[in-house]
N, C-alpha and C positions, 0 to 999 in steps of 0.2 A: 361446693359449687351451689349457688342459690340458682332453683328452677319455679318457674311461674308454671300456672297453669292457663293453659287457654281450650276455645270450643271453637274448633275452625270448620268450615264445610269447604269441601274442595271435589272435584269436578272426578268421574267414576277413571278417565285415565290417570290423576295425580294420587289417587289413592290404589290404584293397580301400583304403580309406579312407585307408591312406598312400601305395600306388602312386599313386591317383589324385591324389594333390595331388604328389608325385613329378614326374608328368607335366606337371601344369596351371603347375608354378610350375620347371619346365625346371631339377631337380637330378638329380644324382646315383646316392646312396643313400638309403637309408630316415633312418639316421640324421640327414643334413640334414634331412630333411623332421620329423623331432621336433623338432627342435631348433630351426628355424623357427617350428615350430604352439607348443611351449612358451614360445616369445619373445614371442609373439604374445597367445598369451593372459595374459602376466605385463601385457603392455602395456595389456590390455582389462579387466584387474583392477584398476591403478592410476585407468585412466579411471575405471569405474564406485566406486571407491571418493571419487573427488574428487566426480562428480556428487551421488551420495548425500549427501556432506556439504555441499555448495553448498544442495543442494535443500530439505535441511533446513533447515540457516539461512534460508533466504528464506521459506520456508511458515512458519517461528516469527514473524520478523518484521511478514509480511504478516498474520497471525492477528491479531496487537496492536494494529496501524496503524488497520484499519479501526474494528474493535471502539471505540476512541476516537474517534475520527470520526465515528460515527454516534452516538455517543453523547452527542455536542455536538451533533450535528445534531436529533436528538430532542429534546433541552432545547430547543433554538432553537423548533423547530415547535409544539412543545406552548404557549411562553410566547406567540408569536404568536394561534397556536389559540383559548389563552384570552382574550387583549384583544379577539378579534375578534369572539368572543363575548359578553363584555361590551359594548361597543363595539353589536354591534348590538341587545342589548336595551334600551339608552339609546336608541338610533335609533326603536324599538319603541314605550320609552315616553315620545320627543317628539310622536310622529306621533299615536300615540293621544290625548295631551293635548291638541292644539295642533289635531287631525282634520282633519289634511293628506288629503288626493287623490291629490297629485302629487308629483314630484321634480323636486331642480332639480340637476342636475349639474354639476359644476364648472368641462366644457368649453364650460357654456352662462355661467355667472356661478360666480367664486371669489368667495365672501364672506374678509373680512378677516383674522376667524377662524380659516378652515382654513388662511391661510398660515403664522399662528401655530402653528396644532397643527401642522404640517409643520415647523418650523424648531425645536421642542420635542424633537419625535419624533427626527428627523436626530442633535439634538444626545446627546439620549439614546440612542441607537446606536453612535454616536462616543466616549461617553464608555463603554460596556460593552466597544467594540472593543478602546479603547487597555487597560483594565482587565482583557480578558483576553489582550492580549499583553503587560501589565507581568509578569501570575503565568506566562507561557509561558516568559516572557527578562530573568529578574528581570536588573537593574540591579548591576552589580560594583561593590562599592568599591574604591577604589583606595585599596591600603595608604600608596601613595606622598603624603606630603605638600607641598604645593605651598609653593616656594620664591619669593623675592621680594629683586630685587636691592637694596633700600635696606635 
């Protein structure tokens, strides 16, 4: 390692401040102990330049992620929101018609009906599911065309 010499004057706290690390990390000269602290800090500059750029990428990312995730998740709540309020002003205006009392809940008697709107329902869920993983992972064509030994 090629070392220069130099004749620096520095202020009574910067030279406290290099005996003491002098001392605490058992060298020498003053000059070890620069050349130490400056190694040191080239190392905790490297670090904090990787961190910064780590830290960035991931708050860009994580900014994005959600923002669309909630944003489906909104669509979802609101389209429920609304059948369920449709939903119960038909409930509304059977009761009124028909000047029901009472209820009969489904754990007591399932009419036929609701197993119908259940398996409607279901299906219609299933089929928005696959519909929005077709547009998530749309399907590759494959350029290759299929060969056939005869």
């Amino acid at each position: 390692m090629e070392t220069k010499y130099y004749m620096i004057i520095l202020e009574k706290e910067t030279d406290q401040y290099i005996q003491d690390y002098i001392a605490g990390h058992k060298l020498r000269f003053p000059g070890e102990a620069i050349m130490d602290i400056c190694q040191k800090y080239r190392e905790e500059k490297k670090k904090e330049w990787s961190l910064d750029t780590i830290m960035e990428a991931v708050s860009e990312n994580l900014h994005d992620v959600p923002r669309d995730e909630l944003k489906k998740l909104r669509l979802g709540i609101n389209s429920v929101d609304k059948n369920t309020q449709i939903f119960i002003e038909f409930m509304n205006g059977l009761y009124f018609y028909h000047n029901y009392h009472g209820i009969m809940t489904t754990n007591l008697q399932e009419v036929g009906v609701t197993k119908i709107a259940e398996e409607v329902v279901e299906e219609r869920i299933l089929k928005q599911r696959q519909q929005r993983l077709d547009k998530e992972y749309p399907k590759r064509k494959s350029s290759l065309k299929p060969t056939f030994p005869f």
